[in-house]
C-alpha positions in Angstrom: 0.0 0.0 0.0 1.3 3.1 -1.0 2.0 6.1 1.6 0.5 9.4 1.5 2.3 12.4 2.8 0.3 15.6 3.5 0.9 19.1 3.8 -0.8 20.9 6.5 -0.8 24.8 5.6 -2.0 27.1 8.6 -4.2 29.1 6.6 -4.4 31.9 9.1 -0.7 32.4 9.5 -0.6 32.7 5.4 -2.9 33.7 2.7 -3.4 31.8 -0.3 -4.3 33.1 -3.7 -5.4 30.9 -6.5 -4.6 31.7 -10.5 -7.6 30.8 -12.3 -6.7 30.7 -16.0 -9.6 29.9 -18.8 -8.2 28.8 -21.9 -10.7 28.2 -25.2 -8.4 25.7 -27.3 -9.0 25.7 -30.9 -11.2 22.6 -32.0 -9.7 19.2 -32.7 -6.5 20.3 -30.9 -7.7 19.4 -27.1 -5.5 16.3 -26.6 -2.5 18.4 -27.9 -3.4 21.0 -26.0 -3.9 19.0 -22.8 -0.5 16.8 -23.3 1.7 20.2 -23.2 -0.4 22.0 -20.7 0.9 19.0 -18.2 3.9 18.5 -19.5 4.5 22.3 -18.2 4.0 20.8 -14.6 7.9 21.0 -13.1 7.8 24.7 -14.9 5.2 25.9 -12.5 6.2 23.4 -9.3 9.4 25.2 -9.7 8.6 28.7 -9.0 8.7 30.5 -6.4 6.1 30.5 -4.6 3.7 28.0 -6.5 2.0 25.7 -4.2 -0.2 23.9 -6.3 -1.0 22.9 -10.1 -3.6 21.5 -11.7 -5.2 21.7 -14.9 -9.0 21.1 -15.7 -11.3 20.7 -18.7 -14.8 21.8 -18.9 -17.6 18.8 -19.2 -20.0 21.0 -21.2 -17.8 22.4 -23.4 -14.6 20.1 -24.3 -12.6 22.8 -25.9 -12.5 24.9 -22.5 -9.5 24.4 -20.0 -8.9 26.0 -17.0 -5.3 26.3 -15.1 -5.4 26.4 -11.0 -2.6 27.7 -9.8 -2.0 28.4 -6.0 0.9 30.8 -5.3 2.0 32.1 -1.4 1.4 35.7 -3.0 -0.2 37.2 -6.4 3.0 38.6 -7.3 4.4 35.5 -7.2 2.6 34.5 -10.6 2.5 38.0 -12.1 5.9 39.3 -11.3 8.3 36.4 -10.8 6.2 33.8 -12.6 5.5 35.7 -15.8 8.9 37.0 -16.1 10.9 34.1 -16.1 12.2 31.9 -18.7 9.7 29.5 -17.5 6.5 31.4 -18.5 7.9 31.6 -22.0 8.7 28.2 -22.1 4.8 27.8 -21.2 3.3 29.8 -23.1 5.8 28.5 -26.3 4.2 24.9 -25.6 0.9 25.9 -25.1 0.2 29.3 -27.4 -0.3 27.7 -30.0 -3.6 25.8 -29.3 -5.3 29.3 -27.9 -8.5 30.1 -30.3 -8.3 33.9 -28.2 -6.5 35.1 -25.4 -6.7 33.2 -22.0 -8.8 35.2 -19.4 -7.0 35.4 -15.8 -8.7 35.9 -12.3 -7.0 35.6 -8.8 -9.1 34.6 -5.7 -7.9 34.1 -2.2 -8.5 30.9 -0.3 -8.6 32.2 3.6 -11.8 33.3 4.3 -9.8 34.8 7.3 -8.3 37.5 5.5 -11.1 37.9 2.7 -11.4 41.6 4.3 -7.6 42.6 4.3 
């Protein structure tokens, strides 16, 4: 049986913000799209601050995506993140299967703090 390790995060010692990312991929191109969107995986578990990476597709409509990102801080992902080598490197695998431009949103996860 396999062992599962977890990571407890204290949510009200540290706010978490999540990078929701929706992507419309240009039809037929799904799988390709999906294949290099996870194959991007070590480029985002390797940034600074990223705690968290997923990616998702839509049931309704098969050709939307959407990237969950959780990052310690928001500039984490739209300062460090998006310019670094990495985020071209992501955006070279992936760009290509956009139909328009990806839409962007950034939440925060502790209710705690939703005020501050």
């Amino acid at each position: 049986m396999p062992i599962l390790s977890f990571k407890v995060i204290n949510l009200k010692e540290k706010i978490v913000f999540r990078e929701i990312a929706k992507f419309k991929i240009n039809k037929g191109q799904e799988e390709e799209f999906a294949t290099a969107a996870l194959s991007c995986r070590p480029l985002f578990e390797s940034a600074r601050g990223c705690r968290s990476f997923s990616i998702e597709r839509c049931v309704e409509t098969s050709c939307i995506f959407y990237l969950l990102v959780e990052w310690e801080t928001v500039e984490d992902h739209t300062v460090h993140f998006r310019q670094s080598p990495a985020f071209a490197e992501w955006r070279e695998r992936v760009g290509k299967y956009f139909a328009e431009p990806p839409s962007v949103i950034h939440t925060r996860l502790s209710p705690d703090n939703w005020s501050a």
